[in-house]
GUZA-38203 format. One record per residue (C-alpha): chain; z, y, x. Coordinates in pm, whole numbers, m for minus. Layout:
% GUZA-38203
+----+--------+--------+--------+
! ch !     up !  north !   east !
+----+--------+--------+--------+
!  A !      Z !      Y !      X !
...
+----+--------+--------+--------+
This chain:
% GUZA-38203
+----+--------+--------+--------+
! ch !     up !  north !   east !
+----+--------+--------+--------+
!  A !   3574 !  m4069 !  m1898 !
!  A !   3327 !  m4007 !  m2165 !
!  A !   3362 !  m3691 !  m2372 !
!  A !   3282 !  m3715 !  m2757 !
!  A !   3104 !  m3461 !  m2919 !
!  A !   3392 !  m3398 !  m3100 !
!  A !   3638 !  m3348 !  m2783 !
!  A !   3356 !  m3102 !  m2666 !
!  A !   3380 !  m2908 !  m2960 !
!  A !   3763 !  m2877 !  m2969 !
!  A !   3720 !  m2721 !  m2601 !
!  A !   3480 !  m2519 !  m2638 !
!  A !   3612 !  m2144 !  m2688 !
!  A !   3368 !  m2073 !  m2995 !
!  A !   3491 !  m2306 !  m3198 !
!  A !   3894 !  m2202 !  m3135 !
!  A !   4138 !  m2221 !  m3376 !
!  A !   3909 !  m2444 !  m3613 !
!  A !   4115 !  m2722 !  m3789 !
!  A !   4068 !  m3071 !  m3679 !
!  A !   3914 !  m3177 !  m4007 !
!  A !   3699 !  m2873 !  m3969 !
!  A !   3572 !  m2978 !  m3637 !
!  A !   3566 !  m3340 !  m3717 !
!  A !   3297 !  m3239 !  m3998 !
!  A !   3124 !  m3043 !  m3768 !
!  A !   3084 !  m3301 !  m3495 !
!  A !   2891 !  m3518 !  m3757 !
!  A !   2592 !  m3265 !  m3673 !
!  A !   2607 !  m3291 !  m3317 !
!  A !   2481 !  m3430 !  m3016 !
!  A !   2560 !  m3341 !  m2610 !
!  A !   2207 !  m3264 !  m2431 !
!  A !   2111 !  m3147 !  m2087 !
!  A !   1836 !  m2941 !  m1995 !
!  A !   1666 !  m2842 !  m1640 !
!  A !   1647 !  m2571 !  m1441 !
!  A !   1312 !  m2391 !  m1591 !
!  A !   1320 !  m2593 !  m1910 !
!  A !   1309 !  m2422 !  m2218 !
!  A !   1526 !  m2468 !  m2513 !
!  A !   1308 !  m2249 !  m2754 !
!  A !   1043 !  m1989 !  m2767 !
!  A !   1041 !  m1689 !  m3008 !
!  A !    894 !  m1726 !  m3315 !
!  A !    906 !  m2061 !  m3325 !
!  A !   1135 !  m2282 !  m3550 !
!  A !   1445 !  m2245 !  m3566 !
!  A !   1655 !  m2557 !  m3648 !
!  A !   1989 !  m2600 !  m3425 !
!  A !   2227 !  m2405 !  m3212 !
!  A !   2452 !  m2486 !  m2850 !
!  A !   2750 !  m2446 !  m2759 !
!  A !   2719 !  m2459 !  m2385 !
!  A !   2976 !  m2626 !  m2156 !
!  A !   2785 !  m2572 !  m1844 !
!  A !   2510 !  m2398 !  m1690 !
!  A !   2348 !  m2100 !  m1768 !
!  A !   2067 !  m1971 !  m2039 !
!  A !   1845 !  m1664 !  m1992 !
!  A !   1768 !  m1482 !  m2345 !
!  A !   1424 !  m1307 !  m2307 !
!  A !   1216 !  m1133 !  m2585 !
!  A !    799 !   m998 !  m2553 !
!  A !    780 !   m611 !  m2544 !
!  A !    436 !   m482 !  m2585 !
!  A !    269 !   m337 !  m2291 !
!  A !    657 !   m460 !  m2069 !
!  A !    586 !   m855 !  m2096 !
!  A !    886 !  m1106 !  m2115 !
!  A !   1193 !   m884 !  m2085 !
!  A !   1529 !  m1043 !  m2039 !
!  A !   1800 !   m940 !  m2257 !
!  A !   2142 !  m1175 !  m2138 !
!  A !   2159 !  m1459 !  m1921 !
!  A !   2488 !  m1669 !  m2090 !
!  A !   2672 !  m1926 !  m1950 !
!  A !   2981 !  m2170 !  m1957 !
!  A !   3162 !  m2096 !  m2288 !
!  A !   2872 !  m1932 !  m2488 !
!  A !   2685 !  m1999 !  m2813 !
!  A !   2329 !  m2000 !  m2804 !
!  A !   2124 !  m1891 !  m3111 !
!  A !   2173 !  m1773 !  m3440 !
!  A !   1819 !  m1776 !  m3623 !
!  A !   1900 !  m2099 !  m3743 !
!  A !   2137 !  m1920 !  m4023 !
!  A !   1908 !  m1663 !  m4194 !
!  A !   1531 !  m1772 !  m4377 !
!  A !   1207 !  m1766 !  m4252 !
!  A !   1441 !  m1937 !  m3981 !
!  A !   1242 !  m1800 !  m3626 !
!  A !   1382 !  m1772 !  m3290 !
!  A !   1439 !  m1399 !  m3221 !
!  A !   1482 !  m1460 !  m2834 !
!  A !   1338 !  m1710 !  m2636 !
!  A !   1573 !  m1943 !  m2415 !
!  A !   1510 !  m2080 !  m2081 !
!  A !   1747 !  m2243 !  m1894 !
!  A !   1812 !  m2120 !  m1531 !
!  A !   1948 !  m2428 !  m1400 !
!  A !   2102 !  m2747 !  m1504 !
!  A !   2262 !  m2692 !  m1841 !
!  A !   2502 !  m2902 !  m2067 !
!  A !   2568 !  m2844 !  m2394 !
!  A !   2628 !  m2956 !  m2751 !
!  A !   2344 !  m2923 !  m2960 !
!  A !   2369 !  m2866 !  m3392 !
!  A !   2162 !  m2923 !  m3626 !
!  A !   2155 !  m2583 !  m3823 !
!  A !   2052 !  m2732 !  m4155 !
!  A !   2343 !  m3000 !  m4149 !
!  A !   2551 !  m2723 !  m4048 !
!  A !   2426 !  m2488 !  m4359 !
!  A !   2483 !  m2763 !  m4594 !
!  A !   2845 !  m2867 !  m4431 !
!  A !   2899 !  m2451 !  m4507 !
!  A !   2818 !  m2445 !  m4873 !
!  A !   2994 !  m2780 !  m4928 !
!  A !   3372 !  m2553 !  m4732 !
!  A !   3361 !  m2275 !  m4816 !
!  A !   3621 !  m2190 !  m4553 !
!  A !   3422 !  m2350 !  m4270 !
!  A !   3104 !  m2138 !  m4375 !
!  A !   3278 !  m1815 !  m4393 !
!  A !   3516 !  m1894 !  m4018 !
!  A !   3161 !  m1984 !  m3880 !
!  A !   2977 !  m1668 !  m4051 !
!  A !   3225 !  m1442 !  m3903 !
!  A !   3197 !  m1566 !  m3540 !
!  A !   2798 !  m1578 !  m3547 !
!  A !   2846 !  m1248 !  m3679 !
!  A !   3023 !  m1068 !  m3357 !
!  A !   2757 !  m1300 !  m3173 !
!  A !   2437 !  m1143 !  m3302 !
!  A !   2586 !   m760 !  m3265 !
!  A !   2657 !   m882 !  m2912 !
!  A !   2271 !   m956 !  m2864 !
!  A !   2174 !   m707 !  m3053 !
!  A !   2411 !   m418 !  m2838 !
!  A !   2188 !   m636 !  m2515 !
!  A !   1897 !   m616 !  m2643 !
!  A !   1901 !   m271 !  m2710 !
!  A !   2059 !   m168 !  m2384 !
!  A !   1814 !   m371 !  m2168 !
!  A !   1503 !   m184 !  m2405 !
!  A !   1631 !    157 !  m2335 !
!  A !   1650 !    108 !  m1915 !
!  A !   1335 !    220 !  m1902 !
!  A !   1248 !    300 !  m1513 !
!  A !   1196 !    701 !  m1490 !
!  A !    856 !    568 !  m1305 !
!  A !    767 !    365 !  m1611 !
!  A !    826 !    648 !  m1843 !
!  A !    567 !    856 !  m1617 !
!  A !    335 !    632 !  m1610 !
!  A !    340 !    542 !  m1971 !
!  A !    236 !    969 !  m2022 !
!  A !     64 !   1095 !  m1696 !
!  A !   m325 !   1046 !  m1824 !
!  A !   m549 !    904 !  m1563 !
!  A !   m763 !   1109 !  m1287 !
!  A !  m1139 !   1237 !  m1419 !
!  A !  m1404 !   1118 !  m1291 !
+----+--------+--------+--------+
């Protein structure tokens, strides 16, 4: 059987307790994609124009630290949303998001979605709230995963290097 967009929305745990009107709107911005193992589904700093709500697979969230490299912050899977950049202005990816194997997932367009929020009210505020717990969620990660520095790292970071 062939899921809708629509049917994937209604299952997906994000999205609970949304009004079938409400998600019927909503589907009108969406679209069911795959991506590989490896692939990426958007670099920081880039644009940011959509979100997913992913039905299978998994994502790793990664941000650049200076002088660390690419460090990753979450790896998310079956159930999960996947970005939020899409909501505030200059509209930049905060994370970038590789998948780490095959992953399915509804895409949205975050400026159909913005408009489809201003036009209910109720929608916008319902989807405000969830995104809401979602980026103090990454943010709590993010922060976590910056401060486990290794006690090596920290030495090596201060101990100044042998005179010549």
């Amino acid at each position: 059987m062939i899921e809708t967009t629509y049917l994937t929305l209604r299952s997906h745990p994000f999205l609970t307790g949304l009004s079938d009107r409400q998600l019927d709107r909503l589907s009108m911005w969406g679209y069911t994609t795959m991506f590989h193992r490896d692939s990426r589904l958007f670099a920081e700093g880039g644009r940011a124009d959509r979100f997913w709500l992913v039905d299978d697979g998994h994502v790793r969230l990664s941000t650049t630290v200076p002088g660390r490299g690419e460090v990753v912050v979450e790896t998310l899977g079956p159930g999960s949303v996947i970005g939020w950049s899409w909501l505030f202005p200059p509209y930049r990816w905060q994370f970038t998001g590789t998948a780490e194997d095959a992953v399915h997932a509804v895409a949205l367009d975050g400026p159909g979605v913005r408009e489809l929020c201003a036009a209910d009210p109720a929608l916008g505020y319902e989807l405000m709230r969830r995104f809401t717990g979602v980026i103090a969620e990454r943010l709590s990660h993010t922060r976590a995963r910056l401060l486990a520095v290794e006690p090596a790292d920290e030495l090596a970071a201060i101990e100044p290097e042998p005179a010549s």
